[in-house]
N, C-alpha and C positions, 0 to 999 in steps of 0.2 A: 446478801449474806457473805460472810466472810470465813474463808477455811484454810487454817492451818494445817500443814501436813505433816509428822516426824520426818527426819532427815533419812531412813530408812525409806521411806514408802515415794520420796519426790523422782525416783528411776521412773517411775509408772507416766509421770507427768507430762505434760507438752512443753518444751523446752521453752517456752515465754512463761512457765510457772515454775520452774525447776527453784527458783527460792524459798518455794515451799507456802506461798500466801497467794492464793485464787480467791477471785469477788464471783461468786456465784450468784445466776439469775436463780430465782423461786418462783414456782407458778401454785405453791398452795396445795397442791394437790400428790407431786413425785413425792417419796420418801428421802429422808438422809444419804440411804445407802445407794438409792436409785443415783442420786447427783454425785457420790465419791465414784459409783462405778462410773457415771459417764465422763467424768475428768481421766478414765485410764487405771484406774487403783482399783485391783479384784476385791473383791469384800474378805476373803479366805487370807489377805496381809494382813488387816484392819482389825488391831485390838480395839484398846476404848475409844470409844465416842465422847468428847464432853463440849456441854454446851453451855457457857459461860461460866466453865469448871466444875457443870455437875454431869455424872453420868447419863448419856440418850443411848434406848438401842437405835439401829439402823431403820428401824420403820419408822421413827421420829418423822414428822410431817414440817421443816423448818420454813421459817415465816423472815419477812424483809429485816435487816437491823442484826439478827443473829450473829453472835462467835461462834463457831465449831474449829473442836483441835479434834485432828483424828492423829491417834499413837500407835505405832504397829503390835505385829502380835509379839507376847513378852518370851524372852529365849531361857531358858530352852523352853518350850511350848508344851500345857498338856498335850496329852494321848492317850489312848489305850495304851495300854502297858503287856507285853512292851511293842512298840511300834511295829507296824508292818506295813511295807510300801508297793506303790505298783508305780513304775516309770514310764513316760512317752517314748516314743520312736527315736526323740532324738538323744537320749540319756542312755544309751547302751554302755559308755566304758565308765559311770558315773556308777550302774548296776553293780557292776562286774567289782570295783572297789568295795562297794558295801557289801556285797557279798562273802568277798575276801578278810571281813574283817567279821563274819557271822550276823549278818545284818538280814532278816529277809527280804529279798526286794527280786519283786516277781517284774517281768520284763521280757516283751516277743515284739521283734521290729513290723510285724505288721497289721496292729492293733487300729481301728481308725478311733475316733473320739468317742461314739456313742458305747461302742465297747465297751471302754478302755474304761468310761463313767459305771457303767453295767456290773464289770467285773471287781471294780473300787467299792462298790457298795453294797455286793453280795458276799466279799470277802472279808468287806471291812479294812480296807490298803487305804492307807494316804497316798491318795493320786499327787508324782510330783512332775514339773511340768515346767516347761519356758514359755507357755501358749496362754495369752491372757485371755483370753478369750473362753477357754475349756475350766478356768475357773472361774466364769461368770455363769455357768451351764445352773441352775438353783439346783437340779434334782442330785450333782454330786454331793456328798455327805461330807467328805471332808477334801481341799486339797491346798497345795503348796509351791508358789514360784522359789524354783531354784536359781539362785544367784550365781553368775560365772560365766565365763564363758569357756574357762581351760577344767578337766577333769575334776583337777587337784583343788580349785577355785572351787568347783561346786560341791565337793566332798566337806568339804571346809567347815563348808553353809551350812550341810544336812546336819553334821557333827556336832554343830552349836546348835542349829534350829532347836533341834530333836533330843538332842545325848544317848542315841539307842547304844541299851548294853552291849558288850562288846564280847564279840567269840570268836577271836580268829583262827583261820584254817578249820572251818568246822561243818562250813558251805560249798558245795559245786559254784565254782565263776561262770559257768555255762548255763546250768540249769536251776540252778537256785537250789538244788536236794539237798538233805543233810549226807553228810560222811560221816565210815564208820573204816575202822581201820581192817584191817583183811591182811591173811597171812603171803607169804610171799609165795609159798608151795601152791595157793589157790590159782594164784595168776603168771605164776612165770612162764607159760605157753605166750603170755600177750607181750609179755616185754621186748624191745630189742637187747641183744647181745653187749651192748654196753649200759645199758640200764640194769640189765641183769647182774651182770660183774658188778657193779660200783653203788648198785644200792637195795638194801634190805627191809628199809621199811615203808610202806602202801598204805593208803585209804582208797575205796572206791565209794563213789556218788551211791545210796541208795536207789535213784531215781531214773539214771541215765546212763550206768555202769562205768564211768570216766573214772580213770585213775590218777591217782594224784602222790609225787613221792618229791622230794626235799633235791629240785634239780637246777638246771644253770642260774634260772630264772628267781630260786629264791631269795638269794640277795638282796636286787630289787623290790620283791613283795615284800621282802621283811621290813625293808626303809617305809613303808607304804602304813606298814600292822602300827610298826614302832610310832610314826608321826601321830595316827590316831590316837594311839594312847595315852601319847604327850598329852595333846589336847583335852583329851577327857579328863585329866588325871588319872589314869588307870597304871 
């Protein structure tokens, strides 16, 4: 059997197949989806299946002499509407972005897999992940390799993957709470003495009591809000 891969899903590959054409053994009996997974390629990438140009699902039983092209998933990606994510350990400033732009994306650095599966599926979060492996898991429901290896790279991804609405400044970066704005008279015992001079307006985290005001930092995050927007068209 012969398998085509999109040019999207050949990262997954073993670098003697990275052109994207593997001659796969058949024993009659594995599924489709059994032989894409074991070449490397999570099933949770893998749009359509077609087999000598017509649609197979993934249990397709393929036989010697076969074409298969597998096509990734198509961007931006159904979902629930609108998305909500749950991150690996190792996506903490990836979180903290999506956050910042109103994005919910729940996230605790010491989460192990079976959890992390647990918590994706009684929440209903798109588990997203660099671990091929934890999207080979069947009992998760839904999840997603992020592409990247710098922040900004994987922010990118999610943005096109997904196109989740956009609310920025509307989310805790820490804990994920929504914010609500709060008067200044309520918290200026918490301020320091140059926060308090130089600035007058507050939101506090619902969730975690963190406050949040328009400080060295925003600049920065504004370059951050502004790029996303680009992107979306927003």
């Amino acid at each position: 059997m012969v398998i085509e891969f999109a040019r999207e899903l050949r990262l997954f590959l073993a670098a003697r197949h990275r052109n994207g054409r593997v001659e796969a053994a058949v024993d009659g009996t594995s599924s489709l989806g059994h032989v894409i997974e074991s070449l490397g390629v999570p099933l949770p990438e893998v749009g359509t299946l077609l087999r000598e140009g017509d649609p197979v699902a993934p249990s397709h039983r393929p036989t010697d002499g076969e074409h298969v092209t597998v096509l990734a998933v198509s961007r931006p990606q159904p979902t629930p509407s609108p998305p909500r994510f749950l991150l690996d350990v190792h996506l903490g400033t990836l979180a903290r972005r999506l956050r910042l732009v109103g994005v919910d994306a729940a996230y605790d650095n010491d989460l192990d897999d079976d959890t992390l599966i647990d918590m994706a599926n009684t929440q209903r979060r798109i588990l997203l992940t660099q671990d091929r492996g934890i999207l080979r898991r069947r009992k998760l429901w839904f999840g997603a390799f992020v592409r990247g290896s710098r922040p900004e790279e994987q922010f990118d991804d999610l943005l096109d993957r997904f196109a989740p609405p956009l609310h920025p400044w509307t989310r805790c970066t820490a804990c994920n709470g929504l914010l609500a704005p709060v008067a200044k008279a309520e918290i200026e015992h918490r301020l320091e003495p140059g926060t308090r001079r130089c600035h007058d307006e507050f939101a506090r985290c619902q969730t975690c009591d963190r406050l949040y005001w328009k400080g060295a930092h925003r600049e920065r995050l504004q370059a951050i809000v502004d790029d996303a927007r680009r992107m979306r068209g927003a």
